[in-house]
C-alpha positions in Angstrom: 0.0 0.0 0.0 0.8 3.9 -0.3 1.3 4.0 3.0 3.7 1.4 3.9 5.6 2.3 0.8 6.2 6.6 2.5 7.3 4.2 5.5 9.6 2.2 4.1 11.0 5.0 2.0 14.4 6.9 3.3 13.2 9.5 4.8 16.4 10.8 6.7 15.8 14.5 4.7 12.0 14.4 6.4 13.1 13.5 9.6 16.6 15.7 9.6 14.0 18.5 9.3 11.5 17.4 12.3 11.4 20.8 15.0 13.5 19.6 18.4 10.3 20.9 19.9 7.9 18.8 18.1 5.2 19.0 16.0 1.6 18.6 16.2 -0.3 16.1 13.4 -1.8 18.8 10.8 2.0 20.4 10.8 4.0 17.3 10.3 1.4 15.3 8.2 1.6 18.8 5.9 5.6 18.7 6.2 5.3 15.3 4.7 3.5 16.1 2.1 5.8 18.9 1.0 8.5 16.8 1.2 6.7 13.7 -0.8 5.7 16.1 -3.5 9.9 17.0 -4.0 10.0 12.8 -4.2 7.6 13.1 -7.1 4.6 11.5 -5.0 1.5 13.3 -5.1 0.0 12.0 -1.7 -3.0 13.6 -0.4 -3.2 14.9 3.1 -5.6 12.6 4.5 -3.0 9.9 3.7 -0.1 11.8 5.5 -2.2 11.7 8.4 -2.5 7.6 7.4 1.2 7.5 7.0 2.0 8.7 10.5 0.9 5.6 12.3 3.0 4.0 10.3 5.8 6.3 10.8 5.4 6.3 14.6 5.2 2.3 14.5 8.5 1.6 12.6 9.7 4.0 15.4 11.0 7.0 12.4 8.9 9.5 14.6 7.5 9.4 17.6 4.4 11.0 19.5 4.7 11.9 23.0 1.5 11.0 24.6 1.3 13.6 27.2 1.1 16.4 24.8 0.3 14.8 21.5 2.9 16.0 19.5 5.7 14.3 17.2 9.1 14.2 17.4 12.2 12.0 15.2 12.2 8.8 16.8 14.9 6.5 17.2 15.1 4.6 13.5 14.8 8.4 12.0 
C-alpha cells in the first residue's frame, strides 16, 4: 500500500527536518506532504495523516503522549 511504501521509504531528509520541539499532526502530516511532493509523489493529506501511524510504528517519529505532538524517533 501507499502508506507502507512513504514508510519504508528513506526519509532521513524528512526527519533531519523534524522541530527539536515537536510538531503537532496537521503540521507534520503537511511537512510530509511537501516533502513527498519533491520525491515526485502526489500524496493527499488525508494519507499523510494515514502515514504517520506507520511512521510512529517503525519507530521513524514518535508521539509523546502527554502532549500529542511528534518528534524524530529512534530509527529516523
Amino acid at each position: 500500500s501507499l502508506v507502507s511504501q512513504i514508510s519504508s521509504m528513506n526519509s532521513h531528509d524528512f526527519l533531519a527536518a523534524c522541530p527539536d520541539q515537536g510538531e503537532g499532526k496537521k503540521e507534520i502530516a503537511r511537512r510530509l506532504e511537501s516533502w513527498l511532493a519533491v520525491q515526485n509523489m502526489d500524496v493527499s493529506f488525508d494519507t499523510c495523516k494515514r502515514s504517520l501511524v506507520s511512521l510512529v510504528a517503525n519507530q521513524k517519529i514518535r508521539k509523546d503522549p502527554s502532549s500529542g505532538l511528534y518528534f524524530k524517533g529512534p530509527n529516523a
